[in-house]
C-alpha positions as a printed NumPy array, in Angstrom:
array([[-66.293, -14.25 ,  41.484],
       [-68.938, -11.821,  43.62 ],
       [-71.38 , -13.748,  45.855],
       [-73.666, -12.625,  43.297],
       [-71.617, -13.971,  40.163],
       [-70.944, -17.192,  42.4  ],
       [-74.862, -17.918,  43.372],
       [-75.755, -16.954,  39.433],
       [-73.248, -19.407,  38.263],
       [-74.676, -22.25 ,  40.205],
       [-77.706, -21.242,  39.495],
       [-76.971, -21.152,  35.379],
       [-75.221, -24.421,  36.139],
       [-78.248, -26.546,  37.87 ],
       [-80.422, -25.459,  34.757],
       [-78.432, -25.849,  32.371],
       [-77.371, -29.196,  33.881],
       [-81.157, -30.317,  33.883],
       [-81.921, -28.958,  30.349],
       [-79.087, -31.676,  29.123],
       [-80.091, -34.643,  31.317],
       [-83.173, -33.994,  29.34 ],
       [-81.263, -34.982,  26.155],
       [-79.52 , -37.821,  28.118],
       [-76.396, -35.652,  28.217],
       [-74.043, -34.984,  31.301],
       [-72.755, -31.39 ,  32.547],
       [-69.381, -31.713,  33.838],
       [-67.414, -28.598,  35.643],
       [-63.71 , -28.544,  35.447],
       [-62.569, -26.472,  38.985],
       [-59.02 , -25.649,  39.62 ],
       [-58.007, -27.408,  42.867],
       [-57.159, -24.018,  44.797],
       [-59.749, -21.264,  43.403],
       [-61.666, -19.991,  46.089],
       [-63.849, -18.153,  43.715],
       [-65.999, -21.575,  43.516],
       [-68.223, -23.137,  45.618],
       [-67.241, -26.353,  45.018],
       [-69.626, -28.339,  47.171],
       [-72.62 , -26.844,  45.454],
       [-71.086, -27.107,  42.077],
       [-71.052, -30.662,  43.049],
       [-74.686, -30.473,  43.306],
       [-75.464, -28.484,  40.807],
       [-73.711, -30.707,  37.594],
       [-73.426, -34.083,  36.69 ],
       [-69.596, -34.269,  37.404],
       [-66.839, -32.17 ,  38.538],
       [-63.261, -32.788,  37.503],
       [-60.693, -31.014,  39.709],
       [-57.552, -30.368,  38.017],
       [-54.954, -31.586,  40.864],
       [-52.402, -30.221,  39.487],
       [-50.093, -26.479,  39.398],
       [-49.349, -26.614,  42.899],
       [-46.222, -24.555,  41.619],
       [-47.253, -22.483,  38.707],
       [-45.013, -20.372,  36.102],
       [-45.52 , -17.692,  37.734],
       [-44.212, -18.397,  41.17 ],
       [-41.069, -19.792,  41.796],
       [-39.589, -23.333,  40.956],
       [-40.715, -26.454,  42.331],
       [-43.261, -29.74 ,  42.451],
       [-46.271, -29.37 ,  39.759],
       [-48.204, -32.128,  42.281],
       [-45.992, -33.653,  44.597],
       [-47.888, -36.636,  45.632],
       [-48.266, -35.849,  49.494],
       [-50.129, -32.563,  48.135],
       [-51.841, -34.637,  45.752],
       [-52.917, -36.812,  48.19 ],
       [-54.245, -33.874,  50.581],
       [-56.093, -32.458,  48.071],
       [-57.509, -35.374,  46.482],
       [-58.793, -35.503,  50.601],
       [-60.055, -32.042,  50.22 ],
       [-62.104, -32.017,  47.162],
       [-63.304, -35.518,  48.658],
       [-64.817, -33.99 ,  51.147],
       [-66.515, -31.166,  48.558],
       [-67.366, -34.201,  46.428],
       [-69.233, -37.519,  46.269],
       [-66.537, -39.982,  44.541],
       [-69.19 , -41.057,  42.239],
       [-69.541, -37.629,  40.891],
       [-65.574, -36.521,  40.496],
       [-63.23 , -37.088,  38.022],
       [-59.771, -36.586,  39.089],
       [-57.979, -34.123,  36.414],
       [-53.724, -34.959,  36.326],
       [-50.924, -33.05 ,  34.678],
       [-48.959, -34.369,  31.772],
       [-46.359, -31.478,  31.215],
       [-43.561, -29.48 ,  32.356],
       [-42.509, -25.969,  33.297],
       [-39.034, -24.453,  32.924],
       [-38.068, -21.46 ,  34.897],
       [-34.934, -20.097,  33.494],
       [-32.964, -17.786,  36.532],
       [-36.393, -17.68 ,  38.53 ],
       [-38.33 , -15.877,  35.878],
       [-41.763, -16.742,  34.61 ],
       [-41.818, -20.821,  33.525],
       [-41.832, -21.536,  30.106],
       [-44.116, -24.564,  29.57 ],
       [-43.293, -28.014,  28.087],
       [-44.164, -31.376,  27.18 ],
       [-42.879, -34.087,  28.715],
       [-40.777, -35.084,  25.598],
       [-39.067, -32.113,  25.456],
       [-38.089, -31.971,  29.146],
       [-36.654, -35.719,  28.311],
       [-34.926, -33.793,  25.376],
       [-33.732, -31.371,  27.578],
       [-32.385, -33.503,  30.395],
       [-30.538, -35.862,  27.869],
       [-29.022, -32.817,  25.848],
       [-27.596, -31.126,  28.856],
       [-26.694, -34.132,  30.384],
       [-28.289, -33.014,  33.875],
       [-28.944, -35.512,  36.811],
       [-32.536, -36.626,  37.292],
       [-33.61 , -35.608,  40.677],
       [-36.603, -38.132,  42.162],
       [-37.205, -36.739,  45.626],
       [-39.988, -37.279,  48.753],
       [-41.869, -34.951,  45.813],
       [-42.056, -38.39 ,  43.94 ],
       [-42.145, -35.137,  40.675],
       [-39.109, -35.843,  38.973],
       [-36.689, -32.603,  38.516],
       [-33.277, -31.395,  37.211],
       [-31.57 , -28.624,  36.795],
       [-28.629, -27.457,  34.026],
       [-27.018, -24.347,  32.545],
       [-27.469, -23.339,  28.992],
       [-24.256, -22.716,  27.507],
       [-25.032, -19.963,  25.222],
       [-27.162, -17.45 ,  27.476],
       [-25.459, -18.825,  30.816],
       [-28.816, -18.573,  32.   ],
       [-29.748, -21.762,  35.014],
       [-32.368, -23.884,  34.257],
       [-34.553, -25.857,  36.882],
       [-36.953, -28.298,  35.717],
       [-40.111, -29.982,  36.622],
       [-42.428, -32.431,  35.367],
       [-45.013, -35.245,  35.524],
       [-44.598, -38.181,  33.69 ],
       [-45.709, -41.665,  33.781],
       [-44.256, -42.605,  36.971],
       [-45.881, -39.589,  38.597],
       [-49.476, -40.317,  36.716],
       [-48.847, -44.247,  38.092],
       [-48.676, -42.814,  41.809],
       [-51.846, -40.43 ,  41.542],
       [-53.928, -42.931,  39.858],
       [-53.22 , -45.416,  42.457],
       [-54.218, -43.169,  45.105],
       [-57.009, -41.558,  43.021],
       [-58.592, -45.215,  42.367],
       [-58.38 , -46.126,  46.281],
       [-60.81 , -43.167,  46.838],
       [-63.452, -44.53 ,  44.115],
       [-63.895, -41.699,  41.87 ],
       [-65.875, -41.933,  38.976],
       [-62.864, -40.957,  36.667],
       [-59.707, -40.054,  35.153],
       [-58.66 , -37.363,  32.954],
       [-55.821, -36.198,  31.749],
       [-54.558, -32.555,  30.774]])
């Protein structure tokens, strides 16, 4: 966004975020974690809530590795506490996978059918200082290599812990 489009946007958002409290109804912004384009401090001030997705700190279109490895987690969670009183953000985490066949694009998946995936190829599950679980295999009829990541329950377990010793006002889950 311009400076212009920025300063109209939190502008649109402070009125429109009054007009529903008059209603008894909350505004809540969803802000991507690393998108400069956003002002997220006055966003803060502007809505009701703010949930920052803290997640995609590897996306499919860069190369392979952690979705929200929890020491990046963990700085950013820092970072957007900063931006953002705890009683007005929501914490946004990542239920999914990506697969990036030969270091193209990612295809995404769900967690189930990276499980799939990893049980059909008979890969090794890889739990490194990431605490992201990974793996890697070859598929037999394109001979193309597969790597792997995702976040799972045991990832979710370690964000919410350290999401809920900051006091924020919420969970979600995408």
């Amino acid at each position: 966004l311009g400076s212009n489009s920025a300063r109209a946007y939190i502008d649109f958002t402070r009125q429109l975020a009054r007009h529903l409290a008059s209603f008894g109804k909350t505004l809540t912004v969803q802000v991507a974690v690393d998108d400069q384009a956003y002002d997220v401090a006055a966003l803060a001030k502007a809505a009701h809530m703010i949930i920052v997705m803290l997640y995609d700190e590897h996306t499919e279109m860069g190369k392979p590795g952690p979705l929200a490895g929890q020491g990046w987690f963990e700085q950013k969670l820092a970072l957007m506490r900063a931006l953002v009183p705890a009683s007005k953000l929501i914490v946004g985490l990542g239920s999914y996978a990506y697969d990036w066949a030969d270091n193209a694009t990612a295809q995404e998946l769900s967690v189930q059918e990276a499980l799939e995936l990893l049980s059909s190829s008979k890969a090794s599950l890889v739990f490194d200082s990431t605490l992201n679980p990974q793996f890697a295999y070859s598929n037999a009829e394109s001979g193309r290599q597969h790597v792997i990541w995702y976040l799972d329950a045991v990832t979710a377990h370690n964000q919410i812990a350290a999401a809920l010793q900051e006091r924020v006002a919420g969970l979600s889950l995408w």
